[in-house]
N, C-alpha and C positions, 0 to 999 in steps of 0.2 A: 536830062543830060547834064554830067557834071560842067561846072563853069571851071574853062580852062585859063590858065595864067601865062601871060605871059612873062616870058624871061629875060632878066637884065642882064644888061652886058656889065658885071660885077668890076670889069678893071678902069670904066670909066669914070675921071676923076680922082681914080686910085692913085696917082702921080701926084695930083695938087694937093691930095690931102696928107700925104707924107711929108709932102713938102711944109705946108700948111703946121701941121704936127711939129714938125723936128725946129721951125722957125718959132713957134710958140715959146716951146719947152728951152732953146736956144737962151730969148731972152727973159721968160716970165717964170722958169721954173722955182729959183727962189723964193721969187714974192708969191708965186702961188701957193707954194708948203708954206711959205710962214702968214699968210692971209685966213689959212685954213689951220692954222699950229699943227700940222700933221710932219710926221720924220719919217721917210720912206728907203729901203734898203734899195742899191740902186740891182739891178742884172741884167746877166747878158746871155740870153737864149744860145741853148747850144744846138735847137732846130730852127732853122728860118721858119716854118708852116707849124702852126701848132695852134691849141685850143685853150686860152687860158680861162680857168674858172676861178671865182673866187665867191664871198660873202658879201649881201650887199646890206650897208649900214647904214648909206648915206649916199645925196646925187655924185658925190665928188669919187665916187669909188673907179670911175672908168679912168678920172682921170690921174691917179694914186697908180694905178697902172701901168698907164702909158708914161708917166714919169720915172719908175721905178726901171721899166724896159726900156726909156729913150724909145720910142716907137711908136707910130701909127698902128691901133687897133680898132678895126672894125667891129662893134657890140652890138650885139641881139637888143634892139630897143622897144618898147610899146609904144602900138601907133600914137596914142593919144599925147606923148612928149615929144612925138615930129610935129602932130598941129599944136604944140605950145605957145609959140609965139611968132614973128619973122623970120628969126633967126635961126630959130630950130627947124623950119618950114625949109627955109634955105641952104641948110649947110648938113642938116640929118637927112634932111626929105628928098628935095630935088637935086642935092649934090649927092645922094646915096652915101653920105657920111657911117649909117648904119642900116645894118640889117632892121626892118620893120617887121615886127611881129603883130602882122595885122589881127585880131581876134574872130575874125567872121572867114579868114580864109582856112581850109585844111591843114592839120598839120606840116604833113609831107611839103607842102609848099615853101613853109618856113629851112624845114633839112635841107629841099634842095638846095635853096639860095645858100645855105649855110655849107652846104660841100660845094659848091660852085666858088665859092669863095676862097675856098682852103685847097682845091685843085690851082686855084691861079695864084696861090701860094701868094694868100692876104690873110695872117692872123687873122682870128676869128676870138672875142670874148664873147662870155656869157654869165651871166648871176644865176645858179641854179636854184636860187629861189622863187627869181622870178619877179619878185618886189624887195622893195626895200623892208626889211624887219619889222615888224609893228611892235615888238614886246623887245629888242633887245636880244633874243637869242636866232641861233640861224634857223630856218626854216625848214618845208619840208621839199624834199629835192627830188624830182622825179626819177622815177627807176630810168625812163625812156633817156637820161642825161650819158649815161654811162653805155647805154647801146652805137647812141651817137660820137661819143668819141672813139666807142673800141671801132666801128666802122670808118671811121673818118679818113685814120692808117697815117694820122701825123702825130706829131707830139701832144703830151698834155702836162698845161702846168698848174700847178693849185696857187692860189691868193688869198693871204688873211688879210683884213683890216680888223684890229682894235680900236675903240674909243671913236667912232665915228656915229654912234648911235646914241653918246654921251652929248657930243660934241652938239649933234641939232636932230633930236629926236625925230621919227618921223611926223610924230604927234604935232612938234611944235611948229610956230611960226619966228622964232626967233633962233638965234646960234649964240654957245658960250664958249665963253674962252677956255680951252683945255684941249688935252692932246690928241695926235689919233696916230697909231702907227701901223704902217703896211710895208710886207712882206712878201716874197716869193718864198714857198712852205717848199716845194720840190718840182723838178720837171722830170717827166716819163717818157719815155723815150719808143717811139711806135714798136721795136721791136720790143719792148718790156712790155706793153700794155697789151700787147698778144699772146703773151702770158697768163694774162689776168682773164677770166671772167668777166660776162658785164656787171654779175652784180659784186664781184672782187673791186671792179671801179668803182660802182658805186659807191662801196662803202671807203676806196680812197680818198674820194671827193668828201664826202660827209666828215670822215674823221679831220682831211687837211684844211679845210676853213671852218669849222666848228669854230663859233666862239657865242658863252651865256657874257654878256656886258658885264651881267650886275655880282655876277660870281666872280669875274676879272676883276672889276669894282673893288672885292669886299679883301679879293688877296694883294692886289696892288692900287690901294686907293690912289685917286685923282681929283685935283677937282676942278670943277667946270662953271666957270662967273658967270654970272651975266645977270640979265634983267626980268622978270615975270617968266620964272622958272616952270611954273604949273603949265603953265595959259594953254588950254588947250590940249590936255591929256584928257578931258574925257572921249578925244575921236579914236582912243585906245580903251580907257577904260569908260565902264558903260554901266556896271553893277554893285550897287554898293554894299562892301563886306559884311557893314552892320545891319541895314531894314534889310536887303535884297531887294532893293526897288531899282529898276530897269529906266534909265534915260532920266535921273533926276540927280546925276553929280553934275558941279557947276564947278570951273576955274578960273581963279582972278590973280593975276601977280603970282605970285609964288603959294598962293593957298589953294587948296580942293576942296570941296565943301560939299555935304550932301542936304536936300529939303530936309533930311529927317534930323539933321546938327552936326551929322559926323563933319570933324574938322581937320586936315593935314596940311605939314609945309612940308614942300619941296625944297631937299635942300641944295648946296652947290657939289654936295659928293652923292647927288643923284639918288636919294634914297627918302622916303618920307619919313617926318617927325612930328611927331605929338607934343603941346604943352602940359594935356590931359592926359598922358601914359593913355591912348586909344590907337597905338598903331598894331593894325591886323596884319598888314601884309605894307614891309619896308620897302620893298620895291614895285617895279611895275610887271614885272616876269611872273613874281608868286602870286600877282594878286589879279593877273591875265590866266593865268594857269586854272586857276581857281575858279574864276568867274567863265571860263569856258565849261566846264562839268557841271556850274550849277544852273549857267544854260539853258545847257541841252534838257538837264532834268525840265527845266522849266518848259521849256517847245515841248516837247514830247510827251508831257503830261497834259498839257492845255486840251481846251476844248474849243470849238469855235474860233472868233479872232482873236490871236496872241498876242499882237505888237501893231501900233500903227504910227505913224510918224506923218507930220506936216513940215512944210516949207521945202518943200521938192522939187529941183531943179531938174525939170523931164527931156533927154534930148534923145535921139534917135539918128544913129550911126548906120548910112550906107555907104558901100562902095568906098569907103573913107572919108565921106564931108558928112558933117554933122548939123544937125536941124532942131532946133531948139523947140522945144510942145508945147510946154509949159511953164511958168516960174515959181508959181503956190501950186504944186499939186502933192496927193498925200501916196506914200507905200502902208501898204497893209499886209502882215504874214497869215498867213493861215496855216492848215497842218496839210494840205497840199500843193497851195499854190500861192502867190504874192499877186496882190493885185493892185494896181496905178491910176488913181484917180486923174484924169488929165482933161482939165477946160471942162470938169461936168461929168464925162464920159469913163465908165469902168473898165479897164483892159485886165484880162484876168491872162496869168503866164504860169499852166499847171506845171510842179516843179520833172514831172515826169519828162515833159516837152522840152526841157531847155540843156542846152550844149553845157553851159556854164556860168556861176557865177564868181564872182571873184571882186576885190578891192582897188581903189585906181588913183594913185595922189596918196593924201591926206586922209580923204574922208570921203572920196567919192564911190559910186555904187556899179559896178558894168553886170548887166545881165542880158545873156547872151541867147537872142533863139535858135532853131533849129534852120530858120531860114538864115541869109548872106545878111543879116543886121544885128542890129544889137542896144538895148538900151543903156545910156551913161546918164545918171543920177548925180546931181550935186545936191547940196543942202543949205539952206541961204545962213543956219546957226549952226553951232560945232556939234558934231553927232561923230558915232563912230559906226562906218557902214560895215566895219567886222562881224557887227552882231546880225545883220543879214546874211552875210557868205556862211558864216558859222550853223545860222538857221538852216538851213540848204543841204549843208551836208547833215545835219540830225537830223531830220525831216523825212529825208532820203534813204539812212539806216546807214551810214559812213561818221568814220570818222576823221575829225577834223584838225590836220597838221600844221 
């Protein structure tokens, strides 16, 4: 029997958090644009009810929004950044700050909440990516995005940000100094988007936050200061141009380095450099682009076991509270299924069986079963768990967006 959800009462707290909202923005909106060097075009909704989407670059995207609008928006968030800390526990979680996009619940659970919301005429945001960018350009955006607005029957608005994926990569652990600018691209007005097809939306949404960084980059350079500019871009990239060896690039300070010698700096206009005339691929877009096709060649030709990784941080999500297994355990890929060393014990997850994989943070791993759980993987040194979601869908005979 299905497990039934209950339902929230969507306006509770809806008062204090406007109020909460507009008291923020009141006094901290300056120092928050210029903390974050970003310049935001201000507007003014001409539907009170509406569904703003936008690109997501960077944490600071919801709130580029809400400043731009003067306004309290309620955002589609993932569970795992309601149990972030206290705060987020408190002000996202039990004060229903945002929609939770639980990952072990049904879809349809999520839309309700999300038209329940927009009937009691509470802006509703959403990243139709999903996650924050891993490579610098926008993601891939579900067809299902565009059923749900033309359904919705209120307005829809589009949102770009530029230069916030410059700003503090998702890769990185630190932020540079340089620009980020956000816009409201258009709003659609319920009787125009009933016009449209869903997938005439869709493709509105795609075209109106479309942005490649590094192509922005190259026609309106910028540049971006700071301190150990690499550090930490191999939880992006994982393959290296020159051997083709899997989990053997290293970053320190502003350099990338592979076992095999290949050597690059990162520089402050985001693009690598060579002393040695060795650069392959100057940014991180072409040379993610890249290293996905050779991949998949790679999974899919293999035989036996493809990829194994130690220092496994093994947790196991019910209900929403999370219970930690293990802290040295290993993933291993095979060519149908991934399997998790934990405390000794083999758990084998055949790819046929499972709901979803997908990326979570930085570097983390969420692999989803078929049952109301789900496992979340940390890593105790920098890996990039892209190259397991990536494996997933080649594996499966998909392709990976």
């Amino acid at each position: 029997m299905p497990k039934q959800y209950k339902k929230k009462n969507v306006r509770r707290f809806y008062g204090f958090a406007k109020f909460f909202v507009r008291t923020v923005l009141f006094f901290g909106r300056n120092k928050i644009l210029k903390s974050y060097h970003a310049k935001v075009e201000p507007y003014t909704p001409k539907n009170d009810a509406f569904i703003i989407i936008g690109n997501h670059t960077d944490t600071m995207d919801p709130g580029y929004q809400m400043i731009s609008l003067d306004r309290y928006i309620r955002f589609v968030s993932a569970d795992f950044i309601v149990r972030h800390n206290f705060i987020t526990k408190l002000l996202l979680g039990k004060m229903d700050g945002v929609i939770v996009k639980n990952r072990s619940k049904p879809s349809d659970v999520l839309i309700d909440e999300i038209m329940e919301n927009l009937k009691a005429g509470i802006p509703v945001g959403l990243h139709a990516e999903g996650l924050i960018t891993t490579n610098g350009e926008t993601g891939f955006i579900s067809p299902n995005t565009g059923k749900l607005v033309k359904e919705s029957g209120v307005a829809l608005i589009t949102y770009r940000t530029v230069g916030g994926y410059l700003r503090r990569p998702r890769w990185a652990d630190t932020e540079r100094n340089g620009p980020v600018y956000g816009k409201v691209v258009h709003e659609y007005s319920p009787e125009e988007l009933q016009n449209y097809s869903v997938d005439e939306i869709n493709e509105i949404i795609r075209r109106d936050i479309y942005v490649n960084a590094f192509e922005q980059q190259k026609m309106h350079p910028e540049l971006y200061k700071g301190k150990n500019l690499a550090e930490f871009v191999e939880r992006t990239l994982y393959l290296c141009p020159k051997c083709k060896s899997v989990h053997t690039l290293h970053s320190h300070g502003d350099e990338l380095t592979c076992e095999c010698g290949y050597s690059l700096t990162y520089g402050e206009d985001c693009l690598f450099h060579s002393d040695k005339n060795e650069v392959i691929f100057d940014n991180i877009l072409s040379w993610d682009k890249w290293q996905r096709q050779e991949w998949r060649n790679i999974v899919q030709n293999a035989d036996g076991l493809i990829f194994s990784e130690n220092n496994q941080i093994v947790k196991k999500v019910q209900d929403g509270v999370s219970k930690e297994l293990c802290n040295n355990g290993t993933i291993y890929i095979y060519k149908d299924r991934f399997e998790l060393l934990i405390n000794g014990e083999t758990v084998a997850l055949p790819f046929k069986k499972l709901k979803r994989v997908q990326n979570a943070g930085k570097q983390n791993l969420i692999i989803i079963n078929t049952a109301d759980d789900y496992y979340f993987i940390e890593s105790s040194v920098p890996r990039s768990s892209d190259k397991f979601v990536a494996a997933w869908y080649y594996l499966t005979d998909r392709d990976y967006k």
